[in-house]
C-alpha positions as CSV (number, residue, x, y, z in Angstrom):
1,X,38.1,-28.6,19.3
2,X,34.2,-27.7,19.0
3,X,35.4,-24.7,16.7
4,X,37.9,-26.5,14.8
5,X,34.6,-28.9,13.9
6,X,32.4,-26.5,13.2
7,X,34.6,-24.9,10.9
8,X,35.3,-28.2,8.7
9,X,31.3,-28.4,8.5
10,X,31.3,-25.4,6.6
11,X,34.2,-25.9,4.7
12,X,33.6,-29.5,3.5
13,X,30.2,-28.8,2.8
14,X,31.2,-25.9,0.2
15,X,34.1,-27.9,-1.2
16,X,31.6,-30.5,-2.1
17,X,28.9,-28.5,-3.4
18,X,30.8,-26.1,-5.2
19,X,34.4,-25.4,-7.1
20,X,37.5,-23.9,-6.4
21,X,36.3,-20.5,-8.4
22,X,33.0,-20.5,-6.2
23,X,34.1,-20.5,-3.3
24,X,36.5,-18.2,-3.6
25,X,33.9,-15.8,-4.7
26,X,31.8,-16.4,-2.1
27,X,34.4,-16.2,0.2
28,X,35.2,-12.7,-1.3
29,X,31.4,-12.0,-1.4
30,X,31.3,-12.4,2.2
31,X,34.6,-10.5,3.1
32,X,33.1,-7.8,1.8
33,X,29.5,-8.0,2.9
34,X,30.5,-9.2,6.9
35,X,33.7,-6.9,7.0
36,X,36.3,-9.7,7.4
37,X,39.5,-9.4,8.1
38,X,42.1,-10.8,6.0
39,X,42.8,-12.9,8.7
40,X,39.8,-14.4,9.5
41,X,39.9,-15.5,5.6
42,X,43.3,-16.9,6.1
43,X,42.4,-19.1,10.1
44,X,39.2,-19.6,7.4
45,X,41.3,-21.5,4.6
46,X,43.6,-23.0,6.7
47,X,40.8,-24.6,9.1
48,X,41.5,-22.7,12.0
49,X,38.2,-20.6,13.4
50,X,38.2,-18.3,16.4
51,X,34.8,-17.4,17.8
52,X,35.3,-13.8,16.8
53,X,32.3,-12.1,15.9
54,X,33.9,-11.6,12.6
55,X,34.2,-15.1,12.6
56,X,30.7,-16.3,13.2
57,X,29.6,-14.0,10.5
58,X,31.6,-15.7,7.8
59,X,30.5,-19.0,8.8
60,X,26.5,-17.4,8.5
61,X,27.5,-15.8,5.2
62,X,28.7,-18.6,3.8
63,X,25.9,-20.9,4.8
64,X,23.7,-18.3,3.2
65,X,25.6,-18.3,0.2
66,X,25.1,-21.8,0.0
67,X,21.5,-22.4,1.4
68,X,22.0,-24.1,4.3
69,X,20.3,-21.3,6.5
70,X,17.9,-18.6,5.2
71,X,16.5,-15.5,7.2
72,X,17.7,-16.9,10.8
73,X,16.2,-20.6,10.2
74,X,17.1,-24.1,8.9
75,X,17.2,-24.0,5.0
76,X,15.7,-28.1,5.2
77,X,15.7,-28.3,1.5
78,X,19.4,-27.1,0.9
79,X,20.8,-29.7,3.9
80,X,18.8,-32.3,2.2
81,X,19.9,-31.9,-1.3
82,X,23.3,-32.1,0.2
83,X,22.8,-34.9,1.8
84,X,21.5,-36.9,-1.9
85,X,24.3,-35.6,-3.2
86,X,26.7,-37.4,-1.2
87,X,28.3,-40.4,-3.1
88,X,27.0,-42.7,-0.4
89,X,23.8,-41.5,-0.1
90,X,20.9,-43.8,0.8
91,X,17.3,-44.3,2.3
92,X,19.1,-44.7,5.8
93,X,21.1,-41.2,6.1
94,X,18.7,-39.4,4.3
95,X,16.4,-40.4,7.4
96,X,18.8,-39.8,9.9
97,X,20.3,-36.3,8.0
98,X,16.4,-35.9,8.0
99,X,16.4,-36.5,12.3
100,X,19.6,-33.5,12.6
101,X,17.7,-30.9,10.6
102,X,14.3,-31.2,12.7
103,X,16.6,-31.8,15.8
104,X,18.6,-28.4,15.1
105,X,15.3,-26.2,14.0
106,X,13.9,-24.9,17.2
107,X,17.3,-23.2,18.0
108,X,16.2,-19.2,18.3
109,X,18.6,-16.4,18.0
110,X,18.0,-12.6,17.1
111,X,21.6,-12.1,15.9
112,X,22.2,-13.8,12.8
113,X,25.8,-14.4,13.5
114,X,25.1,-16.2,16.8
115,X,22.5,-18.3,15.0
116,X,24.6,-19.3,11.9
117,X,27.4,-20.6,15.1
118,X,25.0,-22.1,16.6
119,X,23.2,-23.9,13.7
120,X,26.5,-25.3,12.7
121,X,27.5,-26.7,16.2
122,X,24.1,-28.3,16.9
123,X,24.2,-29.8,13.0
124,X,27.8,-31.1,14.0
125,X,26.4,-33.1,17.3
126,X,23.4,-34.4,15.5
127,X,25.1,-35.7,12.8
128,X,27.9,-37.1,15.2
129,X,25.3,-39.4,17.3
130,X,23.7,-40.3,14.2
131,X,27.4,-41.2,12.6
132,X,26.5,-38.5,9.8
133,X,29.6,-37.3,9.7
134,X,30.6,-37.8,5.6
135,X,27.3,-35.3,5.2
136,X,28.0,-32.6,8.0
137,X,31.9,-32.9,8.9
């Protein structure tokens, strides 16, 4: 189930920062760049995620692409200009968007595939206790 979360993170947080065309690309961008099988893509668009290495590279690629994580850390900026641009945003969840990031920054990983996973997981957690979950889910 933890997997199946972690992957509508990522795809929810593309589909409402960027359009059909750009995500495509970058979905292409990082086929290429991580060596993805056409099958990962596929479990990818059709919300399914396996905890293939291939798989956890995607989900780091793609929160690259979109600056959600840079270099093996928390991108703060990028998770909090998507949090103000959620329709609903306010004072209240930008604080508590504000209390996942910091919560999810000391996580430490060498391999960047392992830390995108990871990153992604412990955003999905924070965001559920803090009832985040139009911003991260």
């Amino acid at each position: 189930m933890m997997k199946l979360i972690c992957l509508i993170l990522i795809v929810l947080t593309v589909e409402r920062s960027y359009g059909l065309e750009d995500i495509e690309k970058i979905l292409a961008d990082c086929k290429t760049s991580e060596k993805v099988p056409d099958v990962e893509i596929m479990n990818f668009k059709n919300k399914v995620m396996s905890e293939t290495k291939e798989a956890k590279c995607l989900t780091t690629c793609i929160m690259e692409k979109v600056e959600l994580i840079k270099g093996n850390q928390i991108n703060a900026n990028g998770m909090m200009q998507l949090a103000k641009s959620m329709p609903n945003s306010n004072e209240k969840m930008l604080q508590s968007a504000t209390e996942a990031v910091d919560e999810c920054k000391p996580i430490k990983e060498a391999d960047r595939c392992e830390y995108g996973f990871k990153v992604s997981k412990c955003l999905m957690d924070a965001a559920a206790k803090r009832q985040l979950s139009s911003i991260f889910a």
